[in-house]
C-alpha positions as CSV (number, residue, x, y, z in Angstrom):
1,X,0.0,0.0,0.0
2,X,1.5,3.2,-0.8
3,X,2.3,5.6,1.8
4,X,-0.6,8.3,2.9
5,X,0.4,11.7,1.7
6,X,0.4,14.7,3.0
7,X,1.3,18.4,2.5
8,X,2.8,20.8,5.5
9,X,1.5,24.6,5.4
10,X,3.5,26.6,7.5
11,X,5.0,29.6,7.0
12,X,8.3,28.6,9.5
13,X,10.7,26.6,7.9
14,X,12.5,25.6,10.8
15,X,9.5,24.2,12.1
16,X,8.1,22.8,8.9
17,X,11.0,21.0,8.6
18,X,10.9,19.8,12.4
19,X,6.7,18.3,11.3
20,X,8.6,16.7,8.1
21,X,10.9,15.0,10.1
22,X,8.2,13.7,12.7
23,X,5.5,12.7,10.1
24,X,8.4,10.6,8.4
25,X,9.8,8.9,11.3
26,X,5.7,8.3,11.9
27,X,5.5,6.3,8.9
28,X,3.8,9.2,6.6
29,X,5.2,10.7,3.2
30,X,5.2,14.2,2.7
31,X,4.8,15.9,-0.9
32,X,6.0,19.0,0.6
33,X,5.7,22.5,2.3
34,X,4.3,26.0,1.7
35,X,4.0,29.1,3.1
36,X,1.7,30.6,1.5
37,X,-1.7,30.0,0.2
38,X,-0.6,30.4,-3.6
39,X,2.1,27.9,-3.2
40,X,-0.5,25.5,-1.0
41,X,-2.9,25.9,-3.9
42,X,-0.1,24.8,-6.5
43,X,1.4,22.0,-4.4
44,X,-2.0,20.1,-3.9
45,X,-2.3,20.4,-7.5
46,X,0.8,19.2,-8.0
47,X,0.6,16.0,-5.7
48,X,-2.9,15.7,-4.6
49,X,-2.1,14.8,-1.3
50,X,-4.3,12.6,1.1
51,X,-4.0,15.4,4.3
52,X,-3.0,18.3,4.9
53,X,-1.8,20.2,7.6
54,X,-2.6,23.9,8.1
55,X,-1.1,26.8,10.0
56,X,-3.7,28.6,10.5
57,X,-1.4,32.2,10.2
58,X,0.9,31.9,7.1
59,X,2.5,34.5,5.0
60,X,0.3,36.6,2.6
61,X,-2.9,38.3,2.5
62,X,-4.7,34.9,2.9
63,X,-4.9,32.7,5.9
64,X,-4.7,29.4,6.2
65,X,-8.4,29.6,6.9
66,X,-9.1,31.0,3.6
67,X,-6.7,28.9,1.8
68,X,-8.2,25.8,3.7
69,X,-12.0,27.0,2.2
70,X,-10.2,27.1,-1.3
71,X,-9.0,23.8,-0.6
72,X,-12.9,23.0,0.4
73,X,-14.6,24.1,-2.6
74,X,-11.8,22.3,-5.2
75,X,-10.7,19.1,-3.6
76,X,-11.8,16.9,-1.7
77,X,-9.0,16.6,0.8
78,X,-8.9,16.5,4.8
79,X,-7.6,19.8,6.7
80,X,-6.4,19.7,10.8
81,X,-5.4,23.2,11.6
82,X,-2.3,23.6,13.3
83,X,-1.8,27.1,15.4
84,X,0.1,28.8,18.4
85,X,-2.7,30.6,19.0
86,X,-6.2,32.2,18.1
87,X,-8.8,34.8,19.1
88,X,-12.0,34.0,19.6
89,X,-13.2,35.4,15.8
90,X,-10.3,33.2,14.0
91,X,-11.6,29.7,15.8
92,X,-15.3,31.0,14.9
93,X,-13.8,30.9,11.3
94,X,-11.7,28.1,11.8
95,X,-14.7,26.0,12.7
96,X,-17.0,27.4,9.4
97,X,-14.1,25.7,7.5
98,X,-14.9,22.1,8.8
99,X,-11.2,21.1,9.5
100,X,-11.2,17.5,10.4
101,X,-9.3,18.3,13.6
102,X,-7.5,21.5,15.0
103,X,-4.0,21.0,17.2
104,X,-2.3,23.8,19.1
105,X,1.4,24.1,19.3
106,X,3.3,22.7,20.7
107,X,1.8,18.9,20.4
108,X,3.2,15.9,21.4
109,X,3.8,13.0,18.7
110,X,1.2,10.9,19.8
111,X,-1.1,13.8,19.6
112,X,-0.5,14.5,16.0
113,X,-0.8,10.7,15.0
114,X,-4.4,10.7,16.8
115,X,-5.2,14.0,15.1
116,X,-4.3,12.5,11.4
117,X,-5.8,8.6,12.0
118,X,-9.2,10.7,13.2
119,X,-9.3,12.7,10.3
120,X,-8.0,9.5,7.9
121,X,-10.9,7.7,9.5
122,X,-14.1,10.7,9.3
123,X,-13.0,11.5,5.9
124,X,-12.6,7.7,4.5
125,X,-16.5,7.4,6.1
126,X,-17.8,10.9,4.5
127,X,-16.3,9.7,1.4
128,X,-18.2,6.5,1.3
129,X,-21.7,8.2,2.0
130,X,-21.4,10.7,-0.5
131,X,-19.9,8.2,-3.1
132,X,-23.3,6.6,-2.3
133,X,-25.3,9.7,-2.9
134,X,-24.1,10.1,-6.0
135,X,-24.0,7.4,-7.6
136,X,-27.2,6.4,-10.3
137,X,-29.0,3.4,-9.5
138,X,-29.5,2.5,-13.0
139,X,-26.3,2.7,-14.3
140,X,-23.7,3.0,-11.4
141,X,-22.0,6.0,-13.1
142,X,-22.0,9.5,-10.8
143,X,-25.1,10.8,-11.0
144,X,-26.5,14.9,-12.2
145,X,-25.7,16.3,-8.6
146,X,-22.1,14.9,-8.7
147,X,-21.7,16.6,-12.2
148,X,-22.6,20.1,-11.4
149,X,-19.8,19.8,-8.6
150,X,-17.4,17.8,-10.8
151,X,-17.6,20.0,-13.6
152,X,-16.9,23.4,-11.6
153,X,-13.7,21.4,-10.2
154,X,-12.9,20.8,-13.8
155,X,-13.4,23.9,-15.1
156,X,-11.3,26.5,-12.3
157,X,-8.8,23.5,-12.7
158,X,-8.3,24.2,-16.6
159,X,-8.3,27.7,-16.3
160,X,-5.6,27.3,-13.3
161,X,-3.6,25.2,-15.9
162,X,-4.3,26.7,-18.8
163,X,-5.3,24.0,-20.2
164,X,-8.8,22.1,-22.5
165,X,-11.7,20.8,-21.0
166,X,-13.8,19.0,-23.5
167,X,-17.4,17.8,-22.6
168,X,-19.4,15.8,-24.6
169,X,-23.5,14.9,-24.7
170,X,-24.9,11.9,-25.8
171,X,-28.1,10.6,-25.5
172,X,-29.5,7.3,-26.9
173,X,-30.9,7.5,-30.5
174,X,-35.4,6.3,-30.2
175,X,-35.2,5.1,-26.6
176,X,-39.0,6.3,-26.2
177,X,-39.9,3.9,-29.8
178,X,-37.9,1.1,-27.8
179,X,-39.8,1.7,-24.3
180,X,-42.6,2.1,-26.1
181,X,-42.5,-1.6,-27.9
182,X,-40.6,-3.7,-25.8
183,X,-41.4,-2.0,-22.6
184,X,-39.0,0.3,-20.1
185,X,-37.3,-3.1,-18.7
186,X,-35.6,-3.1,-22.3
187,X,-35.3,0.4,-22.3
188,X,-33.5,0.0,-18.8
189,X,-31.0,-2.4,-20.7
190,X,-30.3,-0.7,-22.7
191,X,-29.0,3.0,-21.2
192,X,-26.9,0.5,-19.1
193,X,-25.2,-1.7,-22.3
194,X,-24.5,2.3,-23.7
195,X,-23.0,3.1,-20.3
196,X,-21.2,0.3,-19.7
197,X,-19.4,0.5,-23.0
198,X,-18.7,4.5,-22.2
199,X,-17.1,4.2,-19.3
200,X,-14.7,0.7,-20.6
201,X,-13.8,3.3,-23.7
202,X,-12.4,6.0,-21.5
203,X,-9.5,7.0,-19.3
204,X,-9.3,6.6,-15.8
205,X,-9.5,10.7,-15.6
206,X,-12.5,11.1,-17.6
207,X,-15.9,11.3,-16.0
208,X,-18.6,9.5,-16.8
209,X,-22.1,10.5,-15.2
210,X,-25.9,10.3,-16.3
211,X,-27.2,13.4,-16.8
212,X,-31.0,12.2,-16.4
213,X,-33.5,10.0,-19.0
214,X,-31.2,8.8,-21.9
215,X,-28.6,11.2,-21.6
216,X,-25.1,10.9,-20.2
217,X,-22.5,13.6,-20.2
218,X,-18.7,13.0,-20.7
219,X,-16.2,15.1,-19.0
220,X,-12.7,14.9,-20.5
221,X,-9.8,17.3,-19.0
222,X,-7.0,17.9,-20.8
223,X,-8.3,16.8,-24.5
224,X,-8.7,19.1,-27.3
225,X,-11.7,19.1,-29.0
226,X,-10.3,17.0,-32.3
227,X,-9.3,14.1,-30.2
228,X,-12.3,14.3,-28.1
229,X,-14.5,14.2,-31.5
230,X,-12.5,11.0,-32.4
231,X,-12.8,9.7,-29.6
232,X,-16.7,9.9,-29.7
233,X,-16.7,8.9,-33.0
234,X,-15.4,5.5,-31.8
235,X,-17.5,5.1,-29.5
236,X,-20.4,5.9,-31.5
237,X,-19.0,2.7,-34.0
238,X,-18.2,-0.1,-30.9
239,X,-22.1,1.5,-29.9
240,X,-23.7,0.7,-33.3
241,X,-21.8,-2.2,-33.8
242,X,-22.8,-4.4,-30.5
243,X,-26.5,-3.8,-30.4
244,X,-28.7,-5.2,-28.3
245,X,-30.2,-9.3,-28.3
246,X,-33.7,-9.3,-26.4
247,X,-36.2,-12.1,-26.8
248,X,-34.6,-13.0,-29.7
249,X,-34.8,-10.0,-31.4
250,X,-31.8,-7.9,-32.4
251,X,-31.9,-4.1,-31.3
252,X,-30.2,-2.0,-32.9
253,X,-28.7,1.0,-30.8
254,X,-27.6,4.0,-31.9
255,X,-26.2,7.0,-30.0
256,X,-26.2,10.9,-31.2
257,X,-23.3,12.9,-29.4
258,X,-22.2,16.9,-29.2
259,X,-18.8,18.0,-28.1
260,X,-17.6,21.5,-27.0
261,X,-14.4,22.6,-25.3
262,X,-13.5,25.6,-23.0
263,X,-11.7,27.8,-23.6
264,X,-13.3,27.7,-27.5
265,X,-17.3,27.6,-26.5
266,X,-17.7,28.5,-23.2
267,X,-16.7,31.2,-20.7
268,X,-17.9,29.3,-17.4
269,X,-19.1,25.6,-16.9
270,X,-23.1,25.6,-17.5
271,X,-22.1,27.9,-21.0
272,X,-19.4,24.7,-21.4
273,X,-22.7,22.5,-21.2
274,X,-24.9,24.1,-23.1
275,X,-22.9,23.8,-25.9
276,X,-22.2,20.5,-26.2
277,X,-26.1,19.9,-25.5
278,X,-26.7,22.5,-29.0
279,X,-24.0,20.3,-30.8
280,X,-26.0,17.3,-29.7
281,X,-29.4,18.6,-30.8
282,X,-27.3,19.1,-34.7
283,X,-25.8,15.5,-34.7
284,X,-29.8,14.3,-33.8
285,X,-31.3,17.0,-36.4
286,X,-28.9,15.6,-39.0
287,X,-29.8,12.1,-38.7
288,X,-28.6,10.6,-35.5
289,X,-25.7,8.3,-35.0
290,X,-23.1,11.0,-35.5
291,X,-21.0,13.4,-33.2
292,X,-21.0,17.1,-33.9
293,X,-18.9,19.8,-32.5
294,X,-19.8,23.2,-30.8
């Protein structure tokens, strides 16, 4: 099992470098340390470290309590504050944040292992019941409510980077003629054969969720939009290809799909949808069984 990672905010070095030294003899592997909440910001994006550990007063003109609501609101990634001291106003903040534990200097080593294997453990628990929450019954891909959160991520992550985000749109070509003559149980089959073959076609980083009905969106970071059309396109081939065998009758399945890519179509990530949902409305109005770009 590889080592659990984490990241060291704090703006002392001598002291940083004191917690580095601890956290390794404690069995833990650090990616790192920062002072300030820029350098934070790009380290976790750098690493993507399982913890980290945040001084609550580091260099700069933000906190560690702001930089830990950044943190928040991109990644999903355990905080325990570390500080010297606080007024009353900062641990008000401090506890808005929802750090998953909050030491004050000096600790003893024992104290900092129980602080980290708490917050290992309530984290590894939230995880599981949101993973739940978001999952689709139907289909087991992430659900609509995990996309709108996914998506933002995505989004302030390629503009960070400077870098593509390509979505795509596809719904299933006639579902309704299909639930409509061989009932929704077949209709049920066969969003899940169309997902199923989605989500074995892409990578590991791409997101797969269903959007809602016949419709599943396709989140692909760092992919122009000409290899995210091909890639569709081959999808939409293996799709056609396979069909579906019911009763002895042979259904065939078709799916109609719209790309788009920010920077290109979109200024912000519902623009970034909307696109590729117009681009999927042309590939349907042109016959079906095609992609189309934004």
């Amino acid at each position: 099992m590889a080592p659990f990672k984490i990241l060291i905010v704090e703006d002392e070095a001598i002291i940083a470098m004191e917690l580095e030294e601890r956290l390794t003899h404690m069995g833990y592997s650090v990616t790192g340390s920062a002072a300030t909440s820029d350098s934070a910001l790009q380290k976790i994006e750098e690493s993507l470290p399982n913890l980290v550990l945040m001084d609550i007063h580091i260099q700069g003109a933000r906190d560690g309590i702001d930089t830990a609501e950044d943190i928040r609101a991109r990644y999903d990634i355990p905080i325990i504050y570390l500080t010297a001291y606080a007024d009353n106003a900062t641990l008000q903040r401090a506890k808005l944040s929802t750090p998953f534990g909050y030491l004050i200097k000096p600790f003893r080593e024992e104290e900092l292992r129980a602080a980290i294997e708490m917050a290992i453990h309530k984290h590894r628990a939230d995880s599981y019941q949101r993973e739940q929450a978001n999952i689709d019954a139907l289909t087991g891909l992430y659900n609509r409510r995990y996309l709108d959160e996914s998506l933002v991520r995505e989004f302030h992550r390629a503009q960070r980077s400077n870098s593509i985000l390509s979505v795509a749109m596809l719904d299933i070509d006639r579902l309704k003629s299909v639930n409509d003559t061989y009932g929704h149980e077949v209709g049920d089959r066969m969003i899940r054969h169309v997902a199923e073959i989605v989500q074995l076609s892409l990578r590991k980083s791409d997101l797969v969720c269903r959007y809602g009905g016949d419709e599943i969106v396709i989140v692909l970071p760092d992919m122009p939009l000409n290899f995210a059309v091909q890639k569709m396109e081959g999808i939409t081939v293996q799709i056609s290809a396979t069909g579906l065998h019911v009763s002895n009758v042979d259904i065939k399945v078709t799916v109609s799909i719209g790309v788009a890519c920010a920077p290109q179509h979109a200024n912000d990530p519902a623009e970034l949808l909307r696109a590729a949902d117009r681009a999927n409305y042309h590939s349907k109005h042109l016959g079906r069984n095609r992609v189309s770009s934004a």
